[in-house]
C-alpha positions, 0 to 999 in steps of 0.5 A, spaced: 287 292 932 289 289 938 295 285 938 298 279 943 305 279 943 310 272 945 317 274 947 322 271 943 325 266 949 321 265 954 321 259 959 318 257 964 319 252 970 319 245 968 319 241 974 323 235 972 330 236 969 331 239 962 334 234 960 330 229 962 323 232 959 327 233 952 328 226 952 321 224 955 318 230 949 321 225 944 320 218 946 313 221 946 313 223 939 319 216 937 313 212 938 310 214 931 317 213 928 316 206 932 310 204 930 312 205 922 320 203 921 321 197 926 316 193 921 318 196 914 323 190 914 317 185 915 312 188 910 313 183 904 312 177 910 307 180 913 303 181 906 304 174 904 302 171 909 295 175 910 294 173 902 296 181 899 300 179 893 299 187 891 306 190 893 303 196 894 297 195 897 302 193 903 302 200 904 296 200 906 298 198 913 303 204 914 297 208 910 292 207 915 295 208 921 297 216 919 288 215 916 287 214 924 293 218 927 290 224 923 283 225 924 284 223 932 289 229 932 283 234 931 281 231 937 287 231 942 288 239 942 281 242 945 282 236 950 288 237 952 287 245 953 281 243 958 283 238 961 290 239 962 297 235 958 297 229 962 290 225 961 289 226 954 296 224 953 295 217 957 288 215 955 292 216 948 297 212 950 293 206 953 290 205 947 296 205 943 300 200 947 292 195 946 292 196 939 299 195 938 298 189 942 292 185 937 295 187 931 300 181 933 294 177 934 291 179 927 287 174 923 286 177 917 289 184 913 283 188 914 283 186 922 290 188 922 289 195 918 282 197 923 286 195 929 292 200 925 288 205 924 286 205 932 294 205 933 295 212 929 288 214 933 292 212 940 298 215 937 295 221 936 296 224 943 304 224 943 304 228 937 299 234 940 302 233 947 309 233 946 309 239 942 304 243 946 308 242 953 314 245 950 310 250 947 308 251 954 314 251 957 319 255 951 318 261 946 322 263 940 328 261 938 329 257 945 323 253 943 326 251 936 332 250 940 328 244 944 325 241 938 331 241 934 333 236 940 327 233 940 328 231 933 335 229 933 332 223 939 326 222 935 331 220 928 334 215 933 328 211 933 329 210 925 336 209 926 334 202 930 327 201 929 328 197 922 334 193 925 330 191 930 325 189 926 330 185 923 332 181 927 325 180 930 324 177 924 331 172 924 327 169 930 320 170 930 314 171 925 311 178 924 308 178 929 312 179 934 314 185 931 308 188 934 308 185 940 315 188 941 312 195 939 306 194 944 312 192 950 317 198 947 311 203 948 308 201 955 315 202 957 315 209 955 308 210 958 310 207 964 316 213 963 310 218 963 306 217 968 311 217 972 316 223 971 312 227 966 309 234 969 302 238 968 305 243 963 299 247 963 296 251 969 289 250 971 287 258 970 290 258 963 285 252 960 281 253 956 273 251 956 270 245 951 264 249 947 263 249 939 264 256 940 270 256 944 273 250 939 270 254 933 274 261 935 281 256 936 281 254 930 279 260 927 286 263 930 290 257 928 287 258 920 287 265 919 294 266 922 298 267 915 304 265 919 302 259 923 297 257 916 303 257 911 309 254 915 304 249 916 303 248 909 309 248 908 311 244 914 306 239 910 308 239 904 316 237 906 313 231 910 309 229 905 316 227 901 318 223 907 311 219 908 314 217 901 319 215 902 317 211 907 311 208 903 316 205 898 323 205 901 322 198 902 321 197 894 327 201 893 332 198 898 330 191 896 326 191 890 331 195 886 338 196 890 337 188 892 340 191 898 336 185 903 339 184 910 342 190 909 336 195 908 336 196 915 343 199 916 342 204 909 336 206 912 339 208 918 344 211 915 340 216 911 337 217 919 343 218 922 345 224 918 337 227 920 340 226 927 345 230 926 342 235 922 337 237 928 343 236 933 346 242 929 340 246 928 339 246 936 347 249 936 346 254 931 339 256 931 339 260 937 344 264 933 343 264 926 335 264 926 330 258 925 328 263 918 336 264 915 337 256 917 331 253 915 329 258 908 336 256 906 335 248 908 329 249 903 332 251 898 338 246 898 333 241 899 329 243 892 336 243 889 338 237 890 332 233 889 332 237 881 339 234 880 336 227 883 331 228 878 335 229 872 339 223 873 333 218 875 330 220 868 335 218 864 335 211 869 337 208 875 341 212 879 347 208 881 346 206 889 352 211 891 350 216 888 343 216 890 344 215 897 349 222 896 343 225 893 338 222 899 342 223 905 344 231 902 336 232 901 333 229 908 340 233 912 337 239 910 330 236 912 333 236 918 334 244 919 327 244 916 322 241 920 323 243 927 324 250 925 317 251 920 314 247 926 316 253 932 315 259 926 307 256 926 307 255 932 311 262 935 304 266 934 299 262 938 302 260 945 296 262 948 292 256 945 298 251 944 294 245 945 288 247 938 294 250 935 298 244 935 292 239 934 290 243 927 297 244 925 298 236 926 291 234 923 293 238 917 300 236 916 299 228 918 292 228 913 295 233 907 303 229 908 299 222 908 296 223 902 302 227 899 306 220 901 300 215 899 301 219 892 308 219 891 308 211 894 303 209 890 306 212 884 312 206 885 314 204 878 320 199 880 325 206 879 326 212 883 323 217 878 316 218 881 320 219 889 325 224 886 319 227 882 316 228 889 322 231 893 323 236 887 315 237 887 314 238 894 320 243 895 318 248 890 311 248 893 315 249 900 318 254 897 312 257 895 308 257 902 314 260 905 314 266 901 307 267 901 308 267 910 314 272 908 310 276 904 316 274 899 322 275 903 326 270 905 332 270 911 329 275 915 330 275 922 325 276 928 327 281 934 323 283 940 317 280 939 312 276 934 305 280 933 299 275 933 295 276 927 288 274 929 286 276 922 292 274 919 294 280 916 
């Protein structure tokens, strides 16, 4: 059998300072973030002043826009393999910036969760792009070690994002808070008009046919080491859709934290940040499998012994937020690693490989999250039964990828196994 090798560390010119396309590459990839924390502190506003009494059906306005956002993605990738990075990416953005802009002006609930689900459909474009063009320009660890980047500015926006919003709220109604997200966004697509290179070359683009399309995401789903880091990849971020579903229930609802619920959410995020930071130091030295194997096992630990304190009643908020920020720093050395490791084998279909990955980790994690969300009882039993679930499943895909090995290392080259074998 044939086999396609990809160099440990590639890279190739970027036309714009590194520095700069790393921060553009995460401000593309924060406006998912922004489209979700900066109104988290207006949700209980927002569902009394458009008659939804229900606590948890507000969640719909965070479910609807990941039901856009995912299906959107199976579209994003073959487009932007044909037609180039750019295009595809500022089409998206258009639509995300208007969408985002109406849902200011929504009369009713059901406007608002339409208009939603066009935003995650606009929104789309910046989690195939994004990934795709570093993809296109780094390989192995190298790419690792920009996407760590990518994630410690992308966990910025978590860090900010609900304090804005709050302070929207002090001076204005709900609205407005999608009115500076449409604003916050325009900037950034301003920014990548301007300055953000073609990534993708023209002799590398690839034809739009249902054969060509088929035999892309054939390569993605059989490839056992991009499916399972996948999968895995899925799962965990299902944890964090949870959380994010039912932090405001958490924070507000059982901690009473109330105006202070932005900076304690924040602060878990800052740890994320400083996890990913840490990860693009080490990474190149200690391997994205030896780091992200043991951040998953830690995550699973953690999350048990969270668990084992929820059941026998409400954690007191110290020891939770201990717990919390230990489980998502090790988030932090998980995601952007299983993410280079699925990505690692299929560079020369950066753009599908990235849409499939994405469509099945927003769909898959979106549903993981509304579960665990909608299970909110009033105590942090259901979210603790989450992480603990979700990281012994984690666990599960990545060995079944390893073939039961854990903390291997990759030297030379990584074959692509077109049949996963």
């Amino acid at each position: 059998m044939d086999q396609q090798v990809t160099p440990l560390s590639t890279e190739r010119p970027l036309g714009i300072p590194r520095w700069e396309f790393i921060a553009l590459a995460a401000a593309l990839m924060a406006l998912n973030a922004l489209a979700i924390d900066i109104m988290l502190p207006g949700l209980q506003q927002m569902g009394e002043s458009l008659g939804v009494m229900e606590e948890n059906h507000r969640q719909y306005v965070i479910s609807a826009y990941f039901g856009g956002l995912g299906i959107a993605l199976l579209f994003y990738g073959p487009l932007s393999d044909r037609f180039g990075r750019r295009k595809p990416l500022l089409t998206g953005l258009v639509i995300y910036v208007g969408a985002a802009f109406c849902a200011g002006f929504a009369p009713n609930f059901e406007t608002l969760l339409a208009l939603r689900f066009i935003q995650g459909v606009g929104a789309a474009s910046t989690r195939v792009i994004a990934v795709s063009a570093v993809r296109d320009r780094f390989g192995g660890r190298q790419m690792a070690e920009i996407m760590s980047l990518v994630f410690m500015v992308f966990m910025v926006i978590p860090v900010v994002a609900p304090s804005i919003g709050q302070l929207v709220m002090i001076f204005a109604e709900w609205h407005w808070i999608f009115i500076v997200m449409a604003m916050g966004a325009a900037l950034i697509t301003l920014w990548a008009f301007l300055r953000l290179p073609e990534t993708l070359e023209p002799e590398r683009r690839r034809p739009i046919s249902v054969r060509a399309i088929a035999s892309a995401f054939g390569t993605v789903l059989t490839n056992r080491i991009s499916i399972f880091y996948t999968l895995a990849s899925t799962i965990i971020f299902g944890s964090l859709f949870g959380f994010i579903n039912s932090a405001q229930q958490v924070y507000v609802g059982i901690y009473q934290l109330g105006t202070w619920f932005p900076v304690v959410f924040a602060l878990v995020a800052a740890f994320m940040a400083l996890s990913s930071f840490l990860n693009s130091r080490l990474v190149v030295k200690i391997g994205m499998r030896r780091l992200s194997h043991g951040a998953i096992i830690g995550f699973t630990l953690v999350s048990l012994i969270w668990l084992a304190l929820s059941l026998q009643g409400v954690v007191p908020l110290p020891i939770f937020l201990a717990l919390f920020a230990l489980a998502m720093f090790q988030f932090g050395w998980i995601g952007s690693n299983f993410n280079s490791l699925s990505m690692e084998p299929l560079g020369h279909i950066a753009g599908t490989a990235s849409s499939v990955q994405g469509f099945i980790q927003t769909i898959g994690g979106g549903i993981i999250g509304a579960f665990v969300g909608q299970s909110f009882d009033g105590t942090t039993t259901p979210l603790a039964m989450g992480y603990a679930g979700v990281g012994l499943l984690g666990i599960v895909m990545v060995l079944i990828a390893e073939r039961g090995k854990l903390f291997g290392t990759t030297s030379g080259a990584v074959p692509v196994e077109p049949g996963g074998h």
